[in-house]
N, C-alpha and C positions, 0 to 999 in steps of 0.2 A: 820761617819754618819750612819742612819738606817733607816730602814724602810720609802719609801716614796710611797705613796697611790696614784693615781687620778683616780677619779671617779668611786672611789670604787672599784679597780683594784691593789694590789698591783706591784711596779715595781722594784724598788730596796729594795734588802734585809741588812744584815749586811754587810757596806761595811767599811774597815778602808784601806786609800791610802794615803802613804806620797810621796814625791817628793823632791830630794835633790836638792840644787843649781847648776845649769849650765845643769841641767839633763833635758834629752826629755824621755818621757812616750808616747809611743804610745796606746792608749785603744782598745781593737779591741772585736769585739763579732758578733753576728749573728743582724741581721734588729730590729728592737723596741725591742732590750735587756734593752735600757735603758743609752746609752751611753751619748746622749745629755742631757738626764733630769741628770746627773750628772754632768757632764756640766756647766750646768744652777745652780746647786746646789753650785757647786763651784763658780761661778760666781757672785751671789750672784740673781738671779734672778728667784730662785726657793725660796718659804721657807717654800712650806708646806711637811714637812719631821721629824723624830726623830730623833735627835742625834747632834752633833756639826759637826760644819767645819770653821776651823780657815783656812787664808792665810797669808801669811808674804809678806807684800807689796803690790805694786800695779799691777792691775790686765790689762792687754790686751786682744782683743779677735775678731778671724776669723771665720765667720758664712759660713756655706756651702753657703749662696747666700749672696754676697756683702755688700747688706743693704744699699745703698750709700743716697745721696741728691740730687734727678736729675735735680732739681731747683738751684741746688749751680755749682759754678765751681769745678775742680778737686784739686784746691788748697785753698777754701773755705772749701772743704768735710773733709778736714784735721783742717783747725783750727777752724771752727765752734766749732766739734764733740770733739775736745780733747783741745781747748784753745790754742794750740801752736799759736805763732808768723806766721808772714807770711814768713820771713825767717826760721826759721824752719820747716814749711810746705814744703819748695822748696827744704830744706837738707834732709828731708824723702823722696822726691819724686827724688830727682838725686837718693839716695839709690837702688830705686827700677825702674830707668830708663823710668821714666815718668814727667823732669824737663820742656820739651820743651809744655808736655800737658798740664801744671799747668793752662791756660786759659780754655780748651776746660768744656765740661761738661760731666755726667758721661756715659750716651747713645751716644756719638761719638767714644767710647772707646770699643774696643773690650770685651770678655767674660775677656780673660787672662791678660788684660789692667787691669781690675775693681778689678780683685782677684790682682794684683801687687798694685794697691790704697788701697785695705782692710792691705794688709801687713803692706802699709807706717802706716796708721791709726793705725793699730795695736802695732807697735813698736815704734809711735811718741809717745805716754805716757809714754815712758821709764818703762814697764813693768818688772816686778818683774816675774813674773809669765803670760805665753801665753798661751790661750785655743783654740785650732782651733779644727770647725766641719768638716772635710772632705773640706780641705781647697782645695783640687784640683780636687774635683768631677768634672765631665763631662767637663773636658780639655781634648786636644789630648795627645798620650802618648809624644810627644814631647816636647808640651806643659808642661807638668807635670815634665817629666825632668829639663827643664828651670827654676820652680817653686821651685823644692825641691831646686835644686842648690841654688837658691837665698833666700829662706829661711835658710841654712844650713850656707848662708853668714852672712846675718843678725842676726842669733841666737847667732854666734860665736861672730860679732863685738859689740852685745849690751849684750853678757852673759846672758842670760834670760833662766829661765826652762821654761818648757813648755809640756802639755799634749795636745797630737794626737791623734783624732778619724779618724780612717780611716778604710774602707773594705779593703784597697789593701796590701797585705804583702808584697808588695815589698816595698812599701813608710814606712811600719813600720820595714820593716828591715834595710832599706838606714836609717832613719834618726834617729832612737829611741835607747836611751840607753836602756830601759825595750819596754818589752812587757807584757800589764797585758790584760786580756780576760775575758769578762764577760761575763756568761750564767748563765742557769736558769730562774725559774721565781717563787718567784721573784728574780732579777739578783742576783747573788753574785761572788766574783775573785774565776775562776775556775783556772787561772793561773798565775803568777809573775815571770818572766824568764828573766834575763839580757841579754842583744844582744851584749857584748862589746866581 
């Protein structure tokens, strides 16, 4: 993909990014490089941009802030959003050790509670491809420990790539097979470095 503008601002430059199966990308670059507006690009929720961007299969995706249904139950929030069964919704959510909350709703649930229900949602579509914004911004660091952990579980038992936005280079050294880094302006890969 190329060149994408808003408001009359260019943001990202020439960018070309592949992604192999089973593989974690971590994205990492400095504050509004432009990390989520690619993101979004891929996602398919961006499209005012030049250039292509194909995905093989289907798409999941973890927003720095939840996003949930706070009118719905925590086992509604799942099959509303993504059509799963409501058995299915209860086998995403033992996954991520939130089976007994399936009743509650999503404001009785802690900060760490709501990003463990974004995960079920996110890996109930049976994703091809995971896009997460800084999926563990402003948890504690123990918190975030518990997170990667359990994302590191889920990624392995459902094989999914997946690209990681994150400031923290410890989450992009723990979890990422690449490290690519984006600067400039407008953005473009200052770097592509394997972690293995």
């Amino acid at each position: 993909m190329k060149r994408l503008t808003l408001r009359g601002r260019p943001i990202l430059g020439d960018i070309k990014l592949t992604l192999g199966p089973s593989e974690t990308l971590a994205l990492v670059g400095p504050s509004g490089v432009g990390k989520t507006s690619l993101l979004q690009i891929i996602a398919g929720l961006q499209g005012a941009y030049e250039g292509h961007c194909h995905v093989r299969g289907r798409i999941g995706a973890v927003f720095q802030e939840p996003r949930l249904l706070p009118w719905r139950s925590v086992r509604d929030n799942l099959c509303i959003t993504t059509g799963i069964t409501p058995a299915q919704a209860m086998q995403a959510l033992a996954e991520v050790g939130l089976a007994e909350r399936h009743a509650d709703f999503p404001e009785q649930l802690s900060l760490g509670q709501r990003r463990r229900l974004s995960l079920a949602r996110a890996f109930s579509v049976k994703p091809d491809v995971l896009l997460m914004d800084e999926p563990f911004v402003s948890l504690d660091p123990a918190l975030v420990e518990e997170m990667m952990t359990l994302f590191t579980t889920l990624r392995t038992a459902h094989d999914v790539s997946a690209i990681l936005v994150t400031h923290a280079k410890e989450e992009a050294e723990r979890l990422a097979d690449r490290i690519v880094t984006l600067g400039g302006a407008p953005a473009q890969i200052t770097s592509d470095v394997s972690n293995i």
